[in-house]
C-alpha positions in Angstrom: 214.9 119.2 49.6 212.1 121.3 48.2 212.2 118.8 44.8 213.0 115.6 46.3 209.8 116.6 48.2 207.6 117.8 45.2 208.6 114.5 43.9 207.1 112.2 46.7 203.7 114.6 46.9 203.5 113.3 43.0 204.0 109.9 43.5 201.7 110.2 46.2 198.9 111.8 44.6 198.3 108.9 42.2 197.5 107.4 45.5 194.9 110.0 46.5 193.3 108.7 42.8 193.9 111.9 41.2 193.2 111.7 37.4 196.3 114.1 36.9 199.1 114.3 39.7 200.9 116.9 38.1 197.8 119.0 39.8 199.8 118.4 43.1 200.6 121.3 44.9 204.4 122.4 47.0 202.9 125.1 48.9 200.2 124.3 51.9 196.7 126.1 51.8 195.0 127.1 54.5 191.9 128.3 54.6 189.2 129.4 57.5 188.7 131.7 60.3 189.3 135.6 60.0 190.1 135.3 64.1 192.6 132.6 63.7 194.0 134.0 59.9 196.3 136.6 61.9 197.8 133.8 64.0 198.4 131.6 61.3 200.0 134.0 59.1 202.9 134.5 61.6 203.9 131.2 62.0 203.1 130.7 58.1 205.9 133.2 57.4 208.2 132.0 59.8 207.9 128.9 58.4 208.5 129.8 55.6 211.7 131.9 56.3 213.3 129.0 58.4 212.8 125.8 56.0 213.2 124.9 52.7 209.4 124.9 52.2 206.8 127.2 50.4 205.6 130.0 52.8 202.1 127.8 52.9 199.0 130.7 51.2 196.4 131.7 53.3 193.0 132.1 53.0 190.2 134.4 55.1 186.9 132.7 54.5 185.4 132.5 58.1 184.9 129.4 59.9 181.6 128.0 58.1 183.1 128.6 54.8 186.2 127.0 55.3 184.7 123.5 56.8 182.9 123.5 53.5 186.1 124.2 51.5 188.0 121.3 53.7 185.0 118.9 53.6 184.4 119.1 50.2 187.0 116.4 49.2 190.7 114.6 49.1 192.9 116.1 46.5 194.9 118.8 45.9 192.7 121.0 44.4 191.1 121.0 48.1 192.5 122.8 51.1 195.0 120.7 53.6 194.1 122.8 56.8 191.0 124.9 58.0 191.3 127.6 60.7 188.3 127.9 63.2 187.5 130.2 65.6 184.8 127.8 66.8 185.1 123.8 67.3 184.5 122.0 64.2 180.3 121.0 64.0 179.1 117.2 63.8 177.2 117.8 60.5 180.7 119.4 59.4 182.1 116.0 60.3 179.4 113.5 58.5 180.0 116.2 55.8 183.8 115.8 55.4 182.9 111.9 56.1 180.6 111.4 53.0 183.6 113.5 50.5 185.7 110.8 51.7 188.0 113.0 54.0 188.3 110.1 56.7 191.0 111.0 58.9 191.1 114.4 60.5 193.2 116.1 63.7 192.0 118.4 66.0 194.5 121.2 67.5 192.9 123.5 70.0 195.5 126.7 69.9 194.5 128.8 72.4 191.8 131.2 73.4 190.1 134.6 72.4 187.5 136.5 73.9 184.5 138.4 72.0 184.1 142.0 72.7 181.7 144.5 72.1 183.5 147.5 71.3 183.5 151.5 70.6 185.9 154.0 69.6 187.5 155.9 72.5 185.7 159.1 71.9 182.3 157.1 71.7 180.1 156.3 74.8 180.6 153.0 76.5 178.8 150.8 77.9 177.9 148.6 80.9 175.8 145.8 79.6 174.6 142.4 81.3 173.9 139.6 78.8 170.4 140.0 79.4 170.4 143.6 78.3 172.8 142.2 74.9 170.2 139.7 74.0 167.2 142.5 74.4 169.1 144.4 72.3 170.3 142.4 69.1 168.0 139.4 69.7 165.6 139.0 66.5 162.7 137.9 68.8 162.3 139.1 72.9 159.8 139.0 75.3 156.7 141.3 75.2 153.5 140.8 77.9 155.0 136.9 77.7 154.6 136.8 74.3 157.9 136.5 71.8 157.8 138.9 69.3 159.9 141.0 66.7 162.5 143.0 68.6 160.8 146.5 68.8 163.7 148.7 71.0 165.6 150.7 68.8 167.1 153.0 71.1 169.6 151.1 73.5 168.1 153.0 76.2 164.7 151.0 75.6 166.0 148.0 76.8 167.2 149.6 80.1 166.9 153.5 81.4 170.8 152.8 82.4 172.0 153.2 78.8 172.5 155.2 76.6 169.6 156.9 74.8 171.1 156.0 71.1 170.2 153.9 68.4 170.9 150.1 68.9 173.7 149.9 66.1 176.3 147.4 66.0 178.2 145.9 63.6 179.8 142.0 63.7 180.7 139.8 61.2 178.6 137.3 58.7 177.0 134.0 59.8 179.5 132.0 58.0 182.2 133.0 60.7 182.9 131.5 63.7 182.9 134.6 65.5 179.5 134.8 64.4 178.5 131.4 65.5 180.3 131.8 68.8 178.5 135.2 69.3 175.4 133.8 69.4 175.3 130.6 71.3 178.1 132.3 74.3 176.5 136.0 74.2 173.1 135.8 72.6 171.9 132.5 73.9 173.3 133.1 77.4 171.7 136.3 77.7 168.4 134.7 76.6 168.3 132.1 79.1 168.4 134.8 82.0 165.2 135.4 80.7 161.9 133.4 82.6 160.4 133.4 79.3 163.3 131.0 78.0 162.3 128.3 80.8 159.4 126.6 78.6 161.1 126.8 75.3 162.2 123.5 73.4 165.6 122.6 72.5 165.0 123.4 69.0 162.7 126.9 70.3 165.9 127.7 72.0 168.5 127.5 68.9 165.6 129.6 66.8 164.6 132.0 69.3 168.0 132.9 71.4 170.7 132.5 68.7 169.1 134.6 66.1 170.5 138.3 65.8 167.7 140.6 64.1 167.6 141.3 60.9 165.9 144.9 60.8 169.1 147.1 60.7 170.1 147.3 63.9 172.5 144.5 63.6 174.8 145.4 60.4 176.9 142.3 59.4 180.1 142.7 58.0 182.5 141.2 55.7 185.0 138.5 56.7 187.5 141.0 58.2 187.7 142.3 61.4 189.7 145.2 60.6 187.0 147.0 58.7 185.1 146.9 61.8 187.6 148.5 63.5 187.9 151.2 60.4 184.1 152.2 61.0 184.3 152.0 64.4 186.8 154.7 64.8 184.8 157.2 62.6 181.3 156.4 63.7 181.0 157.2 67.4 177.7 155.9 67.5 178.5 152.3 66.5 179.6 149.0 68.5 181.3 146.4 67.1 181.7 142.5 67.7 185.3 140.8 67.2 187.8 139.1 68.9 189.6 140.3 71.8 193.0 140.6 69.9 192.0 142.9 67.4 190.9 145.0 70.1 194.6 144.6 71.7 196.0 145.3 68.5 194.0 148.5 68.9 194.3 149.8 72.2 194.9 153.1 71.8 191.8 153.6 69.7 189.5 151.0 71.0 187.6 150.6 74.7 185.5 147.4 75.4 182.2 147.3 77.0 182.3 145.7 80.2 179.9 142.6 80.0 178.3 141.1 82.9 180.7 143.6 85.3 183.4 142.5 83.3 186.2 144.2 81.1 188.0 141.6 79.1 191.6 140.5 80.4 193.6 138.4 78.2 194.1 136.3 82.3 190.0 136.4 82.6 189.7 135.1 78.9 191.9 132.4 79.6 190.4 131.4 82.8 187.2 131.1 81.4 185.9 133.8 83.6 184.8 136.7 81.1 181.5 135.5 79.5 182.0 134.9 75.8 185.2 133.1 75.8 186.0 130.6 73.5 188.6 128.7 72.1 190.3 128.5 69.0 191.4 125.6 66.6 193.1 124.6 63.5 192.1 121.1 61.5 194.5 119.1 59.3 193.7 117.0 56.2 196.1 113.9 56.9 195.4 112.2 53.7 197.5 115.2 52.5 200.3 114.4 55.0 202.9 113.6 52.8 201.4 114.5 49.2 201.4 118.3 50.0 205.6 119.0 51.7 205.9 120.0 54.6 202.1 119.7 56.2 203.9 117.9 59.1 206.0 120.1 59.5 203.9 123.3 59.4 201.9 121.4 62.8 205.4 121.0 64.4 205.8 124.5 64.2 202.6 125.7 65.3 202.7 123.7 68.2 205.9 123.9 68.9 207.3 126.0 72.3 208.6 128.9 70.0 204.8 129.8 68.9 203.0 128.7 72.0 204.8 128.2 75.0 205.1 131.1 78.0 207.6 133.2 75.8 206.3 132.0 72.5 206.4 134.3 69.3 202.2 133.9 69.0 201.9 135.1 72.1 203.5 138.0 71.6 201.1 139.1 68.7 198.0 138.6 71.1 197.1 134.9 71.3 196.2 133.6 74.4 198.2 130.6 74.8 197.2 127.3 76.6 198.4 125.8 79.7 201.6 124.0 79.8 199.9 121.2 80.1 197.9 121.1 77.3 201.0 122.5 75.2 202.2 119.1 75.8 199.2 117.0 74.7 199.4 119.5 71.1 202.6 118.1 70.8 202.1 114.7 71.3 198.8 115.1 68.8 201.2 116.7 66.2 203.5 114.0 66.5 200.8 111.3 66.4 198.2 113.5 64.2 195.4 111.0 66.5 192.2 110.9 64.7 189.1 113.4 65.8 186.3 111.0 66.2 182.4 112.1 66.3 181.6 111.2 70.0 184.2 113.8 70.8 182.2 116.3 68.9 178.7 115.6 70.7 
């Protein structure tokens, strides 16, 4: 099976206008977001085990880095898929447009929550969003004036906490945990601010979605789990993730409750805890076909094994969707309907 479909990705890439088709690949690549890589991997490996294709390779790049790798071009020597814990950008679109990748499908696989979290033995805390933006924000408020953030103890943004440095770890601004961070946390806590009222549109996206830059904020790499390393043995740092790799570390791990909340797998799924989002996965289609077993790989992901109410991905910490939309996945995988830019705006 495996040869008969090597064969047909072959005669197929001649069609993509590959100079050389013997650069066709049998093995899918993924590429993307470090909050959707765990996810992906499971059902990669499965799929693997129970068909006759490749176990597809996998990538960690964040978000931002793996639209670029997906929008860079048709061809083999190009990623099929691109994880994203974030929904794919317009200029991403117009980006993958002009490289000539046309036709692109859209699965939305669930949900995750950020967290700002602490080892167990560290102090936690109670913040609003407010107190979040006052604290990591690269500009705030002073006598109605925005200005460099000047609190470096958390306890100078409110008496309540904790009289420590402001120290938190999260990840790069090439992930989509990053991206989402800032527009659901940052920006949300900024607009609870009067001074926010008379900025701009474009005064907003400069002013509330920028994380200082002065050491308080300390970006990481692309993976999570080195967060969560440093977290453990500094009991004066925070971290920002997503809310399974907190599951996945329970016993070792406590989240600060944000806006009186303490995120719930139920609450993140309701849209109830404040910096939920939702995460996606983005197929290539002009590699339908060249590349075996692409189709395939989506019929698995969004089959009822992975994400139904007893589904395997569920199980490792992803918070599945609805019935409902389980159904609509399936019909997309089966149709592989084309994302279109007004759906984007």
């Amino acid at each position: 099976m495996r040869t008969r479909a090597l064969a047909i990705a072959l005669t197929a890439a001649t069609g993509l206008g590959m100079a050389n088709a013997a650069v066709a690949r049998d093995t899918i690549s993924i590429v993307g977001s470090s909050t959707v890589y765990p996810f992906a991997t499971v059902v990669a490996e499965r799929f693997g085990t129970n068909t006759d294709f490749n176990t597809p390779t996998l990538e960690s790049t964040g978000s931002g880095g793996g639209m670029k790798l997906f929008c860079a071009g048709i061809g083999t020597q190009h990623p099929d898929i691109t994880n994203a814990s974030r929904r794919m950008k317009p200029s991403e679109f117009e980006l993958c447009q002009s490289n000539g990748v046309k036709d692109i499908t859209e699965f939305r696989i669930g949900s995750d929550g950020i967290v700002i979290a602490s080892s167990n033995e560290a102090e936690n805390l109670n913040l609003t969003l407010e107190q979040l933006f006052l604290a990591l924000g690269a500009k705030v408020p002073v006598d109605g004036k925005w200005v460099a953030n000047p609190n470096k103890n958390w306890s100078d943004v409110d008496s309540s906490l904790p009289n420590k440095p402001i120290r938190v770890m999260g990840p790069p601004p090439t992930s989509g945990t990053r991206d989402s961070f800032n527009e659901l946390a940052l920006g949300a806590g900024c607009e609870e601010l009067p001074e926010a009222e008379s900025l701009s549109k474009d005064e907003h996206k400069a002013i509330c979605e920028s994380v200082r830059e002065d050491g308080a904020f300390i970006e990481a790499g692309e993976n999570d789990n080195l967060i969560v390393q440093k977290l453990i043995g500094d009991h004066g740092l925070y971290g920002v993730f997503g809310f399974s790799f907190l599951e996945e570390n329970a016993d070792r791990l406590q989240a600060a409750t944000l806006n009186g909340m303490v995120p719930t797998a139920e609450d993140i799924a309701a849209d109830k805890y404040p910096v939920a989002r939702s995460l996606f996965f983005y197929v290539k289609k002009a590699h339908v076909g060249v590349v075996p077993g692409i189709q395939e790989y989506v019929n698995e992901f969004t089959s009822n094994g992975a994400l139904g109410q007893n589904g395997y991905l569920k199980d490792v910490g992803l918070i599945i969707p609805p019935r409902e939309q389980l159904a609509h996945l399936m019909d997309k995988a089966e149709n592989l309907t084309n994302l279109t830019l007004d759906e984007l705006k």
